[in-house]
N, C-alpha and C positions, 0 to 999 in steps of 0.2 A: 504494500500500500504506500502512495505515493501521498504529496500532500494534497493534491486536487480529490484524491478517495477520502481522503478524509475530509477534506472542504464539501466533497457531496455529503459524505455520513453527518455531517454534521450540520446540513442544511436541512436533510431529513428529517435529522431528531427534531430540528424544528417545527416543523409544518412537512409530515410526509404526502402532504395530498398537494403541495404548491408543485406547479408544472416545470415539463424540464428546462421550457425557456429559461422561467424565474432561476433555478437553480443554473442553469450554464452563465446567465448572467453576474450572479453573485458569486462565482469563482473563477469567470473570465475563459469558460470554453465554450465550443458549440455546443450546440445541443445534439447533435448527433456523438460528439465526444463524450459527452455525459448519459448519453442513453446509453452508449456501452459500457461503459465505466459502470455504472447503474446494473444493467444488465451479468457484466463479469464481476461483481459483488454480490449478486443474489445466486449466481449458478456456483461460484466459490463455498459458498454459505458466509459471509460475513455478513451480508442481511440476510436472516433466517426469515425475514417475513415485514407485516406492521399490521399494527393491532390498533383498536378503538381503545383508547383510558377513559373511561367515565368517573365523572369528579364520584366522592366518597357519598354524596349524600345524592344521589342519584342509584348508586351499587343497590343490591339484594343484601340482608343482612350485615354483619359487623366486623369491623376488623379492630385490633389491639396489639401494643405494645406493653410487654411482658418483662420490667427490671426483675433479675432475680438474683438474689446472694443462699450459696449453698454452702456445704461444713465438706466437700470432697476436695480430695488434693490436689485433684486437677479436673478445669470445666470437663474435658472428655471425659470423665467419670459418670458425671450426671447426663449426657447428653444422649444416653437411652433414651433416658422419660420422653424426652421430648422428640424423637424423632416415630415413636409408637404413636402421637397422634397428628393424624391425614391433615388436621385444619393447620399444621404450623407452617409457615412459608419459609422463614427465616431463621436461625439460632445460631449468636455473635458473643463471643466472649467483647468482655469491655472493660474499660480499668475507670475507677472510682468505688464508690461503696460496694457498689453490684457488682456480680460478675459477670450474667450472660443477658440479652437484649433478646426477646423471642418475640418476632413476629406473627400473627396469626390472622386468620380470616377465616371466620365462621357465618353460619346463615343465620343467625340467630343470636338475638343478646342471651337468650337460655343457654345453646351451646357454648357461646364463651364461657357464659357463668361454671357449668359442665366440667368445661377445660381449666376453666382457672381452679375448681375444686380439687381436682384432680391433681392436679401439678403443686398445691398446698398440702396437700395429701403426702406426698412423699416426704419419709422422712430424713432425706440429704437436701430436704430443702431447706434454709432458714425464713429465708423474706422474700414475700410476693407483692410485688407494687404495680398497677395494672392502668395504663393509657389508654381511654377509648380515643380511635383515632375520629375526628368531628369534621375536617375537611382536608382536602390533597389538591396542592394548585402545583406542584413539581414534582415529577416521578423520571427521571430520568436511569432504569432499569435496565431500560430494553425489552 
């Protein structure tokens, strides 16, 4: 990858529905150079796709962020628990008070309730401190 792939990737992440004019414009090639370019990035797999984000309070259901501090010697110890349950997206070790950041998305405030019971439930847990997440205006993922 060159830096015009990445001046298109990153025109993308912007707005992947703007045309290819717009984008050969704002990195100063044709547009036929950018549709291959475009093209030999999606056949590579370095764009795997593009997807709709709908804001948070638009989604089905709930998602949460999960501080947790445990008594194991090391996060990989406790990070069974959390990969036994389907709704966790994400599980980060972090340095401050807490030790691991667990992402989750569930369809339901009950299911999270569920999930957070469960995860307080184990006893290499100490402290569970739970973020509903209330709105998303940048996801830069992919």
């Amino acid at each position: 990858m060159d830096k015009f792939d990445k001046a298109i990737i990153n025109a993308l992440r912007q707005d992947a529905r703007q045309s290819v004019s717009s984008i050969a414009e704002t990195v100063s090639l044709s547009r036929s150079a950018v549709s291959e370019r475009i093209k030999k990035l999606e056949q590579t797999g370095i764009i795997r796709g593009y997807q709709v984000l709908l804001s948070e309070s638009q989604k089905e259901g709930v998602s949460a962020y999960f501080e947790i501090q445990h008594r194991c010697p090391r996060c990989a110890d406790v990070v069974h628990v959390f990969q036994s349950i389907p709704e966790v997206i994400t599980c980060r070790g972090i340095t401050g008070d807490m030790d691991l950041l667990v992402y989750v998305q569930a369809d339901s405030m009950r299911r999270l309730h569920e999930i957070r019971e469960y995860i307080d439930a184990q006893t290499d847990i100490i402290k569970l401190k739970t973020h509903v997440v209330m709105s998303e205006w940048i996801d830069n993922r992919g």
